[in-house]
PDB file with one MODEL, atoms N, CA, C and O in Angstrom:
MODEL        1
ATOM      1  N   UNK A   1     -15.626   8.412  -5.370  1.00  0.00           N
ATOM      2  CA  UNK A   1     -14.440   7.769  -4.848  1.00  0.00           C
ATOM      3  C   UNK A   1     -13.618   7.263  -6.029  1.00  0.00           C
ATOM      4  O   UNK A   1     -14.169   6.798  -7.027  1.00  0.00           O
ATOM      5  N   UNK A   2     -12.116   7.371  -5.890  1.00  0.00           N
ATOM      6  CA  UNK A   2     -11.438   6.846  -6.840  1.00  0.00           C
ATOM      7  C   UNK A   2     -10.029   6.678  -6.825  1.00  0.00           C
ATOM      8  O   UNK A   2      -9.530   6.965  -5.736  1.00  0.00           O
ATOM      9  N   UNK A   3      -9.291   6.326  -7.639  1.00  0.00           N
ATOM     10  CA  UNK A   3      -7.995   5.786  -7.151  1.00  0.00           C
ATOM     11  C   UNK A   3      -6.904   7.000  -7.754  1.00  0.00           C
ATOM     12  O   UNK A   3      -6.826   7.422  -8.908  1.00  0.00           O
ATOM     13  N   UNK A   4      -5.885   7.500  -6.223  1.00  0.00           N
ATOM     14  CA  UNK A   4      -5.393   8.698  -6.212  1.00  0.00           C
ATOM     15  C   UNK A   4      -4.314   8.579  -6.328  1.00  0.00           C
ATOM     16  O   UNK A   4      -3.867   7.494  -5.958  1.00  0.00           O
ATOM     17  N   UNK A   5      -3.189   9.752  -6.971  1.00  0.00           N
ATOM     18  CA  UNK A   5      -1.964   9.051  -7.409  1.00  0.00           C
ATOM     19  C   UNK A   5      -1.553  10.607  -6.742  1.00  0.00           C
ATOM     20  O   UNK A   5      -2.383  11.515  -6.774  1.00  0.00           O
ATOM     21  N   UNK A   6      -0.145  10.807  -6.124  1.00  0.00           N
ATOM     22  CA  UNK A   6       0.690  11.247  -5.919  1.00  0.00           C
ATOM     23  C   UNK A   6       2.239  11.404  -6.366  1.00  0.00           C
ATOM     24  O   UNK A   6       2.679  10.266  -6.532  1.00  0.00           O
ATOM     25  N   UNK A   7       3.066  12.215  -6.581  1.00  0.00           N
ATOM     26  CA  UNK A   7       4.406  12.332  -7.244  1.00  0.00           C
ATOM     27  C   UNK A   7       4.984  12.862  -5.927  1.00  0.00           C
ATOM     28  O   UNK A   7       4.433  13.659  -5.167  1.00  0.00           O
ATOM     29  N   UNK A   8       6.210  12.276  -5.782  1.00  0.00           N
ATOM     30  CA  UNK A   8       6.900  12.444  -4.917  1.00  0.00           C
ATOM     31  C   UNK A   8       8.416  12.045  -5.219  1.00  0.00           C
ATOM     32  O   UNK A   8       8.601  10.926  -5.699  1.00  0.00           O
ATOM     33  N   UNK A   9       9.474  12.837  -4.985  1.00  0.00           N
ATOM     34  CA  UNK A   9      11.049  12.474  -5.151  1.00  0.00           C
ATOM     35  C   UNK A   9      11.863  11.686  -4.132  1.00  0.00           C
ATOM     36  O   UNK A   9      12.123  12.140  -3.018  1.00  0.00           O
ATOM     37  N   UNK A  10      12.241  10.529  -4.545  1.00  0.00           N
ATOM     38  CA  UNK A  10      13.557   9.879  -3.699  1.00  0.00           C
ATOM     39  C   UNK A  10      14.817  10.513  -4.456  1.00  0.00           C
ATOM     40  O   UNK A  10      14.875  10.499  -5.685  1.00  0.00           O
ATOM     41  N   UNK A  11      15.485  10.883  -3.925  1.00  0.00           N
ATOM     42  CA  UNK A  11      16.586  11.354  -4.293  1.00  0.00           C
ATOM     43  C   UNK A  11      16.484  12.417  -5.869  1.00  0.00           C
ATOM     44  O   UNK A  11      16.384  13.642  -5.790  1.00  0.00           O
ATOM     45  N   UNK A  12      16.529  11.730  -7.110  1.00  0.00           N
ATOM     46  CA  UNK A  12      16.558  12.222  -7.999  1.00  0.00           C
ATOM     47  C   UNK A  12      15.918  11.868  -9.139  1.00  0.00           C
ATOM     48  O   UNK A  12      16.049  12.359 -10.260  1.00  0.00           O
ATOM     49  N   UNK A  13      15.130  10.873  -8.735  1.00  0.00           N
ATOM     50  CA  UNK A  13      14.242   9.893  -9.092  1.00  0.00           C
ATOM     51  C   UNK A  13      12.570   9.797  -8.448  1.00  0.00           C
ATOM     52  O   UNK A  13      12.289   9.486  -7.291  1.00  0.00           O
ATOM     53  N   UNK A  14      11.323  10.252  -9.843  1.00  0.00           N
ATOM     54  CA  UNK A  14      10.054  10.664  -9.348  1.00  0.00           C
ATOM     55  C   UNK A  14       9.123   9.444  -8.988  1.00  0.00           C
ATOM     56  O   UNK A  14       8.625   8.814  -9.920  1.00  0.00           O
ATOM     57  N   UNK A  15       8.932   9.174  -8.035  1.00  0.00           N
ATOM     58  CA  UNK A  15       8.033   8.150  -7.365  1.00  0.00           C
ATOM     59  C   UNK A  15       6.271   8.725  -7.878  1.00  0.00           C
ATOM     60  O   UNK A  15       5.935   9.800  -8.375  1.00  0.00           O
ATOM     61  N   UNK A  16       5.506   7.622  -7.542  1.00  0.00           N
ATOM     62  CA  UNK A  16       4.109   7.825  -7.784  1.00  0.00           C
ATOM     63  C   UNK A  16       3.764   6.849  -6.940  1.00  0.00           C
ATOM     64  O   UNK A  16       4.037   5.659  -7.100  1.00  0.00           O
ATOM     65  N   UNK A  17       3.010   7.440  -5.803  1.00  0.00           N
ATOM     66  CA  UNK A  17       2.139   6.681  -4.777  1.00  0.00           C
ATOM     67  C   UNK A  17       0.250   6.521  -5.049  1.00  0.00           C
ATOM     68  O   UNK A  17      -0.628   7.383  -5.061  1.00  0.00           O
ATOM     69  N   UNK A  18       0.203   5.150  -5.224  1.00  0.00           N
ATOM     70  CA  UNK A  18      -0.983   5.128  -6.058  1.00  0.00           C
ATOM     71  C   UNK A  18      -2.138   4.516  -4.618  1.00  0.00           C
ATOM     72  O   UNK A  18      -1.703   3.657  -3.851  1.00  0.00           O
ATOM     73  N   UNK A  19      -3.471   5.050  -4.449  1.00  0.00           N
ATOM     74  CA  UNK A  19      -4.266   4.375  -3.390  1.00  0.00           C
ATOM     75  C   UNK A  19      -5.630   4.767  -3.760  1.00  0.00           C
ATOM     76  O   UNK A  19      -5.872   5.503  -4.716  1.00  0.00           O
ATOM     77  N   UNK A  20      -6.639   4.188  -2.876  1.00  0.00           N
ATOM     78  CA  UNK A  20      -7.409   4.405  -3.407  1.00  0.00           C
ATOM     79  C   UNK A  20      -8.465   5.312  -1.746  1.00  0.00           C
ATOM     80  O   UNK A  20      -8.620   4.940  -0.583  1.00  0.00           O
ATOM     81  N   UNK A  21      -9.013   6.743  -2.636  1.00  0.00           N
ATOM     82  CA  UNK A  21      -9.401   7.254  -1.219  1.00  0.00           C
ATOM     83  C   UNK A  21     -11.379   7.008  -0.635  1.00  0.00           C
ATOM     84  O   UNK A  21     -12.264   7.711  -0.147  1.00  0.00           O
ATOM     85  N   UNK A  22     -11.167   5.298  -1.182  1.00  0.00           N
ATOM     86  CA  UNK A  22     -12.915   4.666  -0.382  1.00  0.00           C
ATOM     87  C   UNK A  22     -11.808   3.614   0.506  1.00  0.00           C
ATOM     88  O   UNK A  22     -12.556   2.661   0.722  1.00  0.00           O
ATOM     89  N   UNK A  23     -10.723   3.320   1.014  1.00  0.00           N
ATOM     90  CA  UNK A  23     -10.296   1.986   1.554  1.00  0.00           C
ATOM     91  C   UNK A  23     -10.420   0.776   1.455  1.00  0.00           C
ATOM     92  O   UNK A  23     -10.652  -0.092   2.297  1.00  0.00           O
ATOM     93  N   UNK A  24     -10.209   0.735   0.087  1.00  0.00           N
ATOM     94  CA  UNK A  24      -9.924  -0.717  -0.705  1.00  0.00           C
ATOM     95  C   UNK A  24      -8.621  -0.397  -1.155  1.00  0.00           C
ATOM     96  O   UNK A  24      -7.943   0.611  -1.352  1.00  0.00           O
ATOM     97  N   UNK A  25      -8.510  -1.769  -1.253  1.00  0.00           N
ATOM     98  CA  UNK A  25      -6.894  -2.169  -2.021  1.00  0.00           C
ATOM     99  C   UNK A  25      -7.096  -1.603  -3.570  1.00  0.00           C
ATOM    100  O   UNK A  25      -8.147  -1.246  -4.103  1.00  0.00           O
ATOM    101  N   UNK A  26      -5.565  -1.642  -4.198  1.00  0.00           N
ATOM    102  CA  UNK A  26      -5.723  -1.075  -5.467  1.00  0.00           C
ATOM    103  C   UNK A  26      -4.776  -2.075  -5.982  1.00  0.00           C
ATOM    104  O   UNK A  26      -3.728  -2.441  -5.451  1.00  0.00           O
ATOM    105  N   UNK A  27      -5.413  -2.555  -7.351  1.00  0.00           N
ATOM    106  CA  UNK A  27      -4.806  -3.893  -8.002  1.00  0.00           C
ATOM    107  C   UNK A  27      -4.006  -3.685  -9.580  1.00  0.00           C
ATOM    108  O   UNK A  27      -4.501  -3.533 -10.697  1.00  0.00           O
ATOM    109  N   UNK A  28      -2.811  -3.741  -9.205  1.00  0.00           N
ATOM    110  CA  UNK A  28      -2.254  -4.045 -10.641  1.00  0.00           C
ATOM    111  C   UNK A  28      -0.355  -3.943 -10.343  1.00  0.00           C
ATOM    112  O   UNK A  28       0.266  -4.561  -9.478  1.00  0.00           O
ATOM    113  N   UNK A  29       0.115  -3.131 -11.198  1.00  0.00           N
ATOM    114  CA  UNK A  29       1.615  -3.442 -10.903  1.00  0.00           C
ATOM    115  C   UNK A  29       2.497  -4.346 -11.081  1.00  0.00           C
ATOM    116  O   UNK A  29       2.281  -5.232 -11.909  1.00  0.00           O
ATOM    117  N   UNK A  30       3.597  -4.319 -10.393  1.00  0.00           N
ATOM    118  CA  UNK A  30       4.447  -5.783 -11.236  1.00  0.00           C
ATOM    119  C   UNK A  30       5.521  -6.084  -9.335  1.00  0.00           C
ATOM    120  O   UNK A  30       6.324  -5.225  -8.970  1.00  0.00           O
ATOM    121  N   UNK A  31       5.277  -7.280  -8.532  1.00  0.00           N
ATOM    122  CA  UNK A  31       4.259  -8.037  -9.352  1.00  0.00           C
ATOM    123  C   UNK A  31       3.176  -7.418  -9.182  1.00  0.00           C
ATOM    124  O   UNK A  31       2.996  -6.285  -8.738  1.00  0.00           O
ATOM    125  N   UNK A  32       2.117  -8.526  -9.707  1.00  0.00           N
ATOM    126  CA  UNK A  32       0.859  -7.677 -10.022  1.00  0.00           C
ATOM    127  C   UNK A  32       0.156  -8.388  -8.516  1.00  0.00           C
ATOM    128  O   UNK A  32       0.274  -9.487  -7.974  1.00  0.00           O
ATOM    129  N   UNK A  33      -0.538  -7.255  -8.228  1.00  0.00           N
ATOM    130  CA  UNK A  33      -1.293  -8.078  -6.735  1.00  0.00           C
ATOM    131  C   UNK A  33      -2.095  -6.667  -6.506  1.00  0.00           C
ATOM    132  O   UNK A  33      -2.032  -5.590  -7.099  1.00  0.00           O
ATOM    133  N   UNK A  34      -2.952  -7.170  -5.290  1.00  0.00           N
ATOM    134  CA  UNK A  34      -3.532  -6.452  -4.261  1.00  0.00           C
ATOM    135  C   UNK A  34      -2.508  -5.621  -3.664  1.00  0.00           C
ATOM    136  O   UNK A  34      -1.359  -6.058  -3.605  1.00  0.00           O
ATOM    137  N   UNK A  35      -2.866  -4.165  -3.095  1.00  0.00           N
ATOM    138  CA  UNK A  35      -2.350  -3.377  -2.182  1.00  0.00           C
ATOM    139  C   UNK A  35      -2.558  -2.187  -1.860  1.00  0.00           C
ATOM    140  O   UNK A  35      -2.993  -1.341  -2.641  1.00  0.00           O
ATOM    141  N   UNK A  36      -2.152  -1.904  -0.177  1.00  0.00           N
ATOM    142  CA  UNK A  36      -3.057  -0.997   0.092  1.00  0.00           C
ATOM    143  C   UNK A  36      -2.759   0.124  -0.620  1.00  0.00           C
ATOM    144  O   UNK A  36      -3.611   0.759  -1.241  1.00  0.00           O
ATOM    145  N   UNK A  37      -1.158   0.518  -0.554  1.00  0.00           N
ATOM    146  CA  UNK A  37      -0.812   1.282  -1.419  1.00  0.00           C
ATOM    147  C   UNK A  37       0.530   1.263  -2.099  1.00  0.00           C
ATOM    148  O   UNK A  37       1.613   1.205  -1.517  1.00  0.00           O
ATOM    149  N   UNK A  38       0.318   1.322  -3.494  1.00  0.00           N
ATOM    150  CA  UNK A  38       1.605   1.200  -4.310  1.00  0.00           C
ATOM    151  C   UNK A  38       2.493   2.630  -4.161  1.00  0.00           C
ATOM    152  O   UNK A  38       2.163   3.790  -3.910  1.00  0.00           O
ATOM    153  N   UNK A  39       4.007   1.855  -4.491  1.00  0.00           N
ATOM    154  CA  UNK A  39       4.517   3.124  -4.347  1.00  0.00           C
ATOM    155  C   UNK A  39       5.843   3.124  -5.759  1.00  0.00           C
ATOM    156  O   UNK A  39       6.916   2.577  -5.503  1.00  0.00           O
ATOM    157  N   UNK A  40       5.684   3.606  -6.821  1.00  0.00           N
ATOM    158  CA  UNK A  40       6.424   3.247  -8.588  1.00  0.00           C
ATOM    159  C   UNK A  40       7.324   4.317  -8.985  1.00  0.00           C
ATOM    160  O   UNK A  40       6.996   5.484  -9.202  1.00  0.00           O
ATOM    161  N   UNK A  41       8.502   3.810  -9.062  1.00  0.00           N
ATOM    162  CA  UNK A  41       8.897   5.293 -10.282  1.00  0.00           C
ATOM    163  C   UNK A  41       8.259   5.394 -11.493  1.00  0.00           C
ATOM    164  O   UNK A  41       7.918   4.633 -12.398  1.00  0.00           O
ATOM    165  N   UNK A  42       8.209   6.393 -11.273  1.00  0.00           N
ATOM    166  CA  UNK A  42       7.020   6.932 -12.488  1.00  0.00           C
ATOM    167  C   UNK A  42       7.009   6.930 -13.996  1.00  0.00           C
ATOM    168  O   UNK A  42       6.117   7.263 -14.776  1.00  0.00           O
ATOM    169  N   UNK A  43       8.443   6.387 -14.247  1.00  0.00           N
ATOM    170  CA  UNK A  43       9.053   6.165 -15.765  1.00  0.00           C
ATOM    171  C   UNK A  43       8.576   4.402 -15.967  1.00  0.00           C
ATOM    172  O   UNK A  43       8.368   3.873 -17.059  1.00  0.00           O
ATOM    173  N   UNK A  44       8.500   3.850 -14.884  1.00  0.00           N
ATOM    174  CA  UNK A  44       7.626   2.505 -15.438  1.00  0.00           C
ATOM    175  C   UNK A  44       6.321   2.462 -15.732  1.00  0.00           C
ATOM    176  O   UNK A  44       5.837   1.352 -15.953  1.00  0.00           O
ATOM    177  N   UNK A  45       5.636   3.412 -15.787  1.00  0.00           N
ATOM    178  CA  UNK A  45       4.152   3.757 -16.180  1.00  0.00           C
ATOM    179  C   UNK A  45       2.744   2.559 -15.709  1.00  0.00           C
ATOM    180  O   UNK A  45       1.710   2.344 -16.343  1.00  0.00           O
ATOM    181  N   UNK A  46       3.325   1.786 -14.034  1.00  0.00           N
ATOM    182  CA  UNK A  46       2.422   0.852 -13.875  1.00  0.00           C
ATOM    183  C   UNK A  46       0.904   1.475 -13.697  1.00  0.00           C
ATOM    184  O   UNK A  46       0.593   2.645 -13.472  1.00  0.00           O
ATOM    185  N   UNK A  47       0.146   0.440 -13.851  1.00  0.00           N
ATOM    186  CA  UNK A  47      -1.141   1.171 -14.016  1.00  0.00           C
ATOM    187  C   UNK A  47      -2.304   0.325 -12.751  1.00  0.00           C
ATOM    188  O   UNK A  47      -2.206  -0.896 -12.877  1.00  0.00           O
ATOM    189  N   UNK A  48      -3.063   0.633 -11.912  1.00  0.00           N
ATOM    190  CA  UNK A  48      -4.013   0.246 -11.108  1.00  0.00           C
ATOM    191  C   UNK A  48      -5.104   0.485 -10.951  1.00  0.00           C
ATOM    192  O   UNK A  48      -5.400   1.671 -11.097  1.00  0.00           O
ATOM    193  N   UNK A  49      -6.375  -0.621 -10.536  1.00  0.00           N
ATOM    194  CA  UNK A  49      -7.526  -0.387 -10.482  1.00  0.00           C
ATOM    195  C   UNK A  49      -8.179  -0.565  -9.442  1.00  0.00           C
ATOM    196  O   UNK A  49      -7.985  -1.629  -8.853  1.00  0.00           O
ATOM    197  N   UNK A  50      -9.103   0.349  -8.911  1.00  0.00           N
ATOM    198  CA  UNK A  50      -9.498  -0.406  -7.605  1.00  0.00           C
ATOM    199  C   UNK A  50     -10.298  -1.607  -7.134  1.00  0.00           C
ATOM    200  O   UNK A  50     -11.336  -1.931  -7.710  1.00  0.00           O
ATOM    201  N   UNK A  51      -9.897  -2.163  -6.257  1.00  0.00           N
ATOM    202  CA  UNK A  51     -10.766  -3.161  -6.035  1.00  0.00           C
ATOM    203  C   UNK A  51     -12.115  -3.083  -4.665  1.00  0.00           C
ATOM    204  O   UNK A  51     -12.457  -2.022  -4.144  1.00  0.00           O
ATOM    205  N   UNK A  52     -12.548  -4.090  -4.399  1.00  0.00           N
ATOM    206  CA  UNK A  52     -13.559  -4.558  -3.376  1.00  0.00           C
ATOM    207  C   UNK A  52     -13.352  -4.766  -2.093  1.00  0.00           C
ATOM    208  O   UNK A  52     -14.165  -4.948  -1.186  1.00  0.00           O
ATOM    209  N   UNK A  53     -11.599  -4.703  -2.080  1.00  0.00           N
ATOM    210  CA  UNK A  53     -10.893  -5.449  -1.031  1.00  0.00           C
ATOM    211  C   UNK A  53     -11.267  -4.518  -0.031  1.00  0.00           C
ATOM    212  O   UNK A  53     -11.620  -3.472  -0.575  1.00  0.00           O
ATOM    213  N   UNK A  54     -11.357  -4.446   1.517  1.00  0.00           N
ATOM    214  CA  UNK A  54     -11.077  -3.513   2.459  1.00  0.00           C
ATOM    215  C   UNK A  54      -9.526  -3.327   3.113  1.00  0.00           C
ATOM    216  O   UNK A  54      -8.940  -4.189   3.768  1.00  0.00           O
ATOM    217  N   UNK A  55      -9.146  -2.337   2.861  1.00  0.00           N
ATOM    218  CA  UNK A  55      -7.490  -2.466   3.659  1.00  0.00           C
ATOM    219  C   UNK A  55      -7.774  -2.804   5.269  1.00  0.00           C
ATOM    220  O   UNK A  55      -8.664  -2.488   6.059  1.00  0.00           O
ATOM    221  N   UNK A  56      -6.229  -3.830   5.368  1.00  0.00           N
ATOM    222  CA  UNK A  56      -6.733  -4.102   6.824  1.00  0.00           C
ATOM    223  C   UNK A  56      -6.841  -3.484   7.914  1.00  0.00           C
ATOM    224  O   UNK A  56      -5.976  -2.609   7.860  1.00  0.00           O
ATOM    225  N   UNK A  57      -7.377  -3.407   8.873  1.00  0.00           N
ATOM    226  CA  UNK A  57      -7.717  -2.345   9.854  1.00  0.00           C
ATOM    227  C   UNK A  57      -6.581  -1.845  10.451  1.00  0.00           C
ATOM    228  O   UNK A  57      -6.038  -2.920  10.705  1.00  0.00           O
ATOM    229  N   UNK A  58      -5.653  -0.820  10.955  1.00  0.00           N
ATOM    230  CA  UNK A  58      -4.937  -0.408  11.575  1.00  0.00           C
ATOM    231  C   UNK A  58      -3.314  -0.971  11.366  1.00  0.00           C
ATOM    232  O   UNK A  58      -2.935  -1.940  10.708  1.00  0.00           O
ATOM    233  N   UNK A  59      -2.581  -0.080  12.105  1.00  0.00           N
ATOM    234  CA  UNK A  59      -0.995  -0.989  12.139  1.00  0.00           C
ATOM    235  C   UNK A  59      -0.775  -1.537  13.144  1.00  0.00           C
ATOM    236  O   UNK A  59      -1.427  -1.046  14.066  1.00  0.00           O
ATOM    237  N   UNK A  60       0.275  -2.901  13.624  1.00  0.00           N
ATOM    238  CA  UNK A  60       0.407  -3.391  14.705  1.00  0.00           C
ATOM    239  C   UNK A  60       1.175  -2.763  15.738  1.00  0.00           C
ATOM    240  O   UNK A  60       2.248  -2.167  15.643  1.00  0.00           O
ATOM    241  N   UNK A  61       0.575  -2.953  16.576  1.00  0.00           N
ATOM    242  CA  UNK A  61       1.210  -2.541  18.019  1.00  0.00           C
ATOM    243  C   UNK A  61       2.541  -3.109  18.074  1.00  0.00           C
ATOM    244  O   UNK A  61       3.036  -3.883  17.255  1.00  0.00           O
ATOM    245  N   UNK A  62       3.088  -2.624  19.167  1.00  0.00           N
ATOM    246  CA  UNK A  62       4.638  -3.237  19.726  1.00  0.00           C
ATOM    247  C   UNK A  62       4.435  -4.353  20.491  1.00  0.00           C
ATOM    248  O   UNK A  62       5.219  -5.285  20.672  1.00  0.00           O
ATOM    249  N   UNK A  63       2.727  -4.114  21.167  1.00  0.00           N
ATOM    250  CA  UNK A  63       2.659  -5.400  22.143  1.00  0.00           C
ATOM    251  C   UNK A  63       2.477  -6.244  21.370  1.00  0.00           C
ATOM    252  O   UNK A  63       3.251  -7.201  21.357  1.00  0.00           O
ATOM    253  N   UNK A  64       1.186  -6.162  20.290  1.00  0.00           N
ATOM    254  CA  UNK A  64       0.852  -7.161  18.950  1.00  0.00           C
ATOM    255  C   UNK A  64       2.526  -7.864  18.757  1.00  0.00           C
ATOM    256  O   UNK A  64       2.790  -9.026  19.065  1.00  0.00           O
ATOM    257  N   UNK A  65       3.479  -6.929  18.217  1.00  0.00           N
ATOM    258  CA  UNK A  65       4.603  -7.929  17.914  1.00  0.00           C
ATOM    259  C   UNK A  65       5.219  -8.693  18.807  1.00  0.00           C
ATOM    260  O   UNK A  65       5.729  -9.801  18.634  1.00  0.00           O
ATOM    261  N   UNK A  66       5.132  -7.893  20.007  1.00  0.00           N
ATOM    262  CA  UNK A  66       5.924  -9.053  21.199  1.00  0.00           C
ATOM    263  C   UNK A  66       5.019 -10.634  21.501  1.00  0.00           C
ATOM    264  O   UNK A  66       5.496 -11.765  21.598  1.00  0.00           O
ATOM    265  N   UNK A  67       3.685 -10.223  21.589  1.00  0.00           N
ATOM    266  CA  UNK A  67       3.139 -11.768  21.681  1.00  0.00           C
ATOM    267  C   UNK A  67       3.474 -12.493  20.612  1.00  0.00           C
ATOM    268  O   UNK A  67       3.687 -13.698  20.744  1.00  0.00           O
ATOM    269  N   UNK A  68       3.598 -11.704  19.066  1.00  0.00           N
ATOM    270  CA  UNK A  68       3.844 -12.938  18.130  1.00  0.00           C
ATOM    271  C   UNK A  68       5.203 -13.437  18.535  1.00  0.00           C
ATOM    272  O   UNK A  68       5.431 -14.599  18.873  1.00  0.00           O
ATOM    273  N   UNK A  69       5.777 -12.809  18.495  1.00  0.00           N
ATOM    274  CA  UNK A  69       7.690 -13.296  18.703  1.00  0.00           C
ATOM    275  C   UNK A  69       7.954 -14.302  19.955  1.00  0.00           C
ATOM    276  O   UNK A  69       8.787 -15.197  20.099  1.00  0.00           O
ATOM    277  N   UNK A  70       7.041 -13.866  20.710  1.00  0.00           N
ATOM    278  CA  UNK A  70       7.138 -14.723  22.720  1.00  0.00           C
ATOM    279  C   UNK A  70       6.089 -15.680  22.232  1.00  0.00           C
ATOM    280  O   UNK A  70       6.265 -16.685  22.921  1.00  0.00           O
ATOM    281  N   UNK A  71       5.367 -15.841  21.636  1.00  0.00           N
ATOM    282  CA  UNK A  71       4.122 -16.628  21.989  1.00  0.00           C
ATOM    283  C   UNK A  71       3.078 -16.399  23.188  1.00  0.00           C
ATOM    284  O   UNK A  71       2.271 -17.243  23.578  1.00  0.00           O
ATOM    285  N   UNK A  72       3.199 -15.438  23.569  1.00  0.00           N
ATOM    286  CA  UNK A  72       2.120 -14.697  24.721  1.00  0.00           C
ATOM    287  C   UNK A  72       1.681 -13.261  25.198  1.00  0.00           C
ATOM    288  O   UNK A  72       1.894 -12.191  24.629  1.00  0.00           O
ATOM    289  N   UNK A  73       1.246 -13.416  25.973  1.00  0.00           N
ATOM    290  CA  UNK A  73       0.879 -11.829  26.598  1.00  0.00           C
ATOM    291  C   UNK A  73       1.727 -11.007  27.098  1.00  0.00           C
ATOM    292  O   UNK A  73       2.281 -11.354  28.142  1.00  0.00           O
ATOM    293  N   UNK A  74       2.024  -9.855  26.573  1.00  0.00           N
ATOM    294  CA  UNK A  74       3.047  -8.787  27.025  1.00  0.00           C
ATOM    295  C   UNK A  74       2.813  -8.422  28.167  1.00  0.00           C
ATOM    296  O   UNK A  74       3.524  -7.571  28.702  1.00  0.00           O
TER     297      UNK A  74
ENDMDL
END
């Protein structure tokens, strides 16, 4: 397992999507922090390591957001 980097273009400008493929966070960057996955132009040469962290389980639902916003059950 280890931490995987991808190149990818926005417009005209080369991105690098950095993650790690055991599902931990990957740590470094500017700022510098935890995350699940970085995403850099590639001429800033940030650099990441993996960590211990587990990424958090899944993305939120629509209902998930409506109880936060209402304060209750959808």
């Amino acid at each position: 397992m280890a931490i995987r980097q991808e190149h990818f273009m926005v417009g005209q400008t080369d991105f690098i999507r950095t993650y790690s493929d055991k599902g931990v966070k990957v740590h470094g960057g500017f700022p510098e922090g935890d995350y699940d996955v970085a995403e850099d132009p590639a001429a800033l040469n940030r650099t990441y390591t993996e960590t211990d962290i587990p990424i958090d389980g899944g993305e939120v639902t629509a209902e998930e957001t409506l109880d936060f916003l209402f304060g209750g059950e959808s």
